[in-house]
N, C-alpha and C positions, 0 to 999 in steps of 0.2 A: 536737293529735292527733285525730282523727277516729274517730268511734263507730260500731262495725259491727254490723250488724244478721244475722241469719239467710242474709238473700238477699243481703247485701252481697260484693262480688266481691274483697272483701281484709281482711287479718288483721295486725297488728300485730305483730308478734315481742315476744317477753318482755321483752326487755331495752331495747326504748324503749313498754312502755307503760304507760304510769307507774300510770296507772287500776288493772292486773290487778295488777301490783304491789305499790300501796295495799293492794288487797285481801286480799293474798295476807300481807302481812305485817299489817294489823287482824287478821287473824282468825286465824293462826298467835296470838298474844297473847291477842286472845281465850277461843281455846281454852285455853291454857296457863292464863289466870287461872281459868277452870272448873273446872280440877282442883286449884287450889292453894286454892280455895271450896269445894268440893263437901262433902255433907254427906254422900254414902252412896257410897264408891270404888266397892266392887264393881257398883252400878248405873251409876255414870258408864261405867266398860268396858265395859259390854253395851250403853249406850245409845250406844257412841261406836263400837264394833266397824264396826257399816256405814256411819261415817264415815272411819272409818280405808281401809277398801275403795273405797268410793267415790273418794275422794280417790288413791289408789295408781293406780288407774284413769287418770284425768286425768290425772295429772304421766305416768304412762308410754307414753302416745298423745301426748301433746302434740305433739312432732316429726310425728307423722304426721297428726293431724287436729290444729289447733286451732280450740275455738269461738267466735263471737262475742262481742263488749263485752259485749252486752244478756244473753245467755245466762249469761256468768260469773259478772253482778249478780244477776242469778236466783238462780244457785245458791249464790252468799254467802251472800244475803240468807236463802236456805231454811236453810241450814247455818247462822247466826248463831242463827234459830232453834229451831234444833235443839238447839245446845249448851246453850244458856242452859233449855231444858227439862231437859239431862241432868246441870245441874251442880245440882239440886236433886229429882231427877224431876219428873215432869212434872206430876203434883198438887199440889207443892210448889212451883211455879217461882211466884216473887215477884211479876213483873208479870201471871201470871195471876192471885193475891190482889188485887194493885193493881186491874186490870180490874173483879174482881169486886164490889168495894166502889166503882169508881167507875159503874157499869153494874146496881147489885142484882142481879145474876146468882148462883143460888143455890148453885153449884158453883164450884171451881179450870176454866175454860172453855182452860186455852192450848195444855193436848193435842187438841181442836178447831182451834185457830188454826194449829195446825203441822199436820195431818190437812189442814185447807184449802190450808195455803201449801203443801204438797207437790204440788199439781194443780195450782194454780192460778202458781206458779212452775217447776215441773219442766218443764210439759207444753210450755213453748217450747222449751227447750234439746233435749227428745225430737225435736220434730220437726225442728229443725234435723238433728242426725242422719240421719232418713227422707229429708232433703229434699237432704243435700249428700252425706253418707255413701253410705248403703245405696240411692239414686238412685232413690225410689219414685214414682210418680205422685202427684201433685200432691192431690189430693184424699183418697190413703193417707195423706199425712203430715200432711193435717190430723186425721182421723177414727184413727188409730193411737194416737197421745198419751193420748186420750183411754179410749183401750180398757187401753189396756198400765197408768196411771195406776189403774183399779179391777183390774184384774189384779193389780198388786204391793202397791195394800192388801190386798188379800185375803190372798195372802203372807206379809206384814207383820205380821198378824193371826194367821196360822199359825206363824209363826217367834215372835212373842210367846209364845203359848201353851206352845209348844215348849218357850222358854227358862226360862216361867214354873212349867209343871209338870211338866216332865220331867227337865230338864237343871240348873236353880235353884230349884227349889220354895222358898229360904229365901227369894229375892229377886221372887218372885211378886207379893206383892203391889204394892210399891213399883215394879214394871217395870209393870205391865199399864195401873197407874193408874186405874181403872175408876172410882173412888169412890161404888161401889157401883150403877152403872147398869149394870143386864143387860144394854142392845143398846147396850152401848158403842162397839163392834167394829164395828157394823154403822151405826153414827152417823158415826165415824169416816170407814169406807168411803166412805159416801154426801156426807160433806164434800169428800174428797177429789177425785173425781167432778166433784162441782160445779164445783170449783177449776179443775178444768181444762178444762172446759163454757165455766165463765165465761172464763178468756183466750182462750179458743178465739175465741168471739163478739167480744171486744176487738178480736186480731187481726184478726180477717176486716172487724171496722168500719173499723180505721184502714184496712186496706188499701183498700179500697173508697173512705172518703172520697179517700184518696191515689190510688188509681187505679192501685196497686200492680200489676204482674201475675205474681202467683207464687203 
């Protein structure tokens, strides 16, 4: 089976590709195991709300756009870590412990690590969109990922906030995760940012050494 890329001129259908497949049934499981762990329900649904969205999204365009191998693993990969934050929150997720004790880092660091993977993973699957979808110029769908990426942290950060003080104030603390760092929010952001700065620069190197032209 053959691995498609952004710019690549063909698409695999579901049912022979074994890859999306894999995927799609790991992480269905995955997720299932997260709530049958989780130590706080009422956080796991809020924290799973805009995966459930997300994911509704996908399965119901599929027929009409489907995205690349490389994109899908992207977005696993982001969503694997995602859950595995919201089946403990994200202060409490285990291999951020682990991390921290193997790394002396003073704090639970994995609400960063997913803050990063959200840019630094999302921001290929975005442009693919700009670039086959919405048919932008070539250069909008490098520099848009990018923009829209600190756009929906910011967001993200507001729909927190939202959930935390207005709409669950019980579940505020454990949702927001802060651990008591004031420019949490704004750390966050600025990972996120970076995330997708940095594949930004990736891509543009492979292409370049490859001699890509797209």
């Amino acid at each position: 089976m053959s691995f498609s890329l952004a710019i690549s001129d063909f698409r695999t259908p579901f049912k022979k590709n074994s890859l999306l497949i894999g995927m799609v049934l790991t992480f269905v499981l995955l997720w299932a195991s997260t709530l049958f762990q989780t130590t706080d329900l009422n956080n796991w649904f809020l924290e799973n709300l805009l995966v459930i969205l997300f994911l509704s999204v996908l399965s119901l365009t599929y027929s009409r756009y489907k995205f690349s191998d490389l994109s899908y693993l992207m977005i696993f990969v982001y969503l694997c870590l995602h859950i595995h934050g919201a089946m403990h929150t994200y202060a409490e997720a285990p291999i951020g412990y682990w991390l921290s004790d193997a790394l002396s880092w003073s704090r639970n660091n994995y609400d960063r690590i997913v803050h990063f993977s959200f840019g630094f993973l999302l921001a290929y699957p975005m442009r693919e969109v700009f670039l086959n979808i919405l048919k932008v110029k070539r250069w909008v769908a490098w520099l848009l990922p990018m923009e829209i990426t600190l756009s929906f942290s910011g967001m993200y950060e507001i729909i927190e906030w939202s959930v935390a003080d207005l709409f669950f104030p019980e579940q505020g603390v454990a949702y927001l995760g802060t651990q008591g760092d004031i420019w949490d929010a704004q750390k966050d952001m600025a990972l996120a940012f970076l995330g997708s700065i940095l594949i930004t620069i990736i891509v543009l190197a492979i292409r370049k050494a490859w001699r890509i032209e797209t």
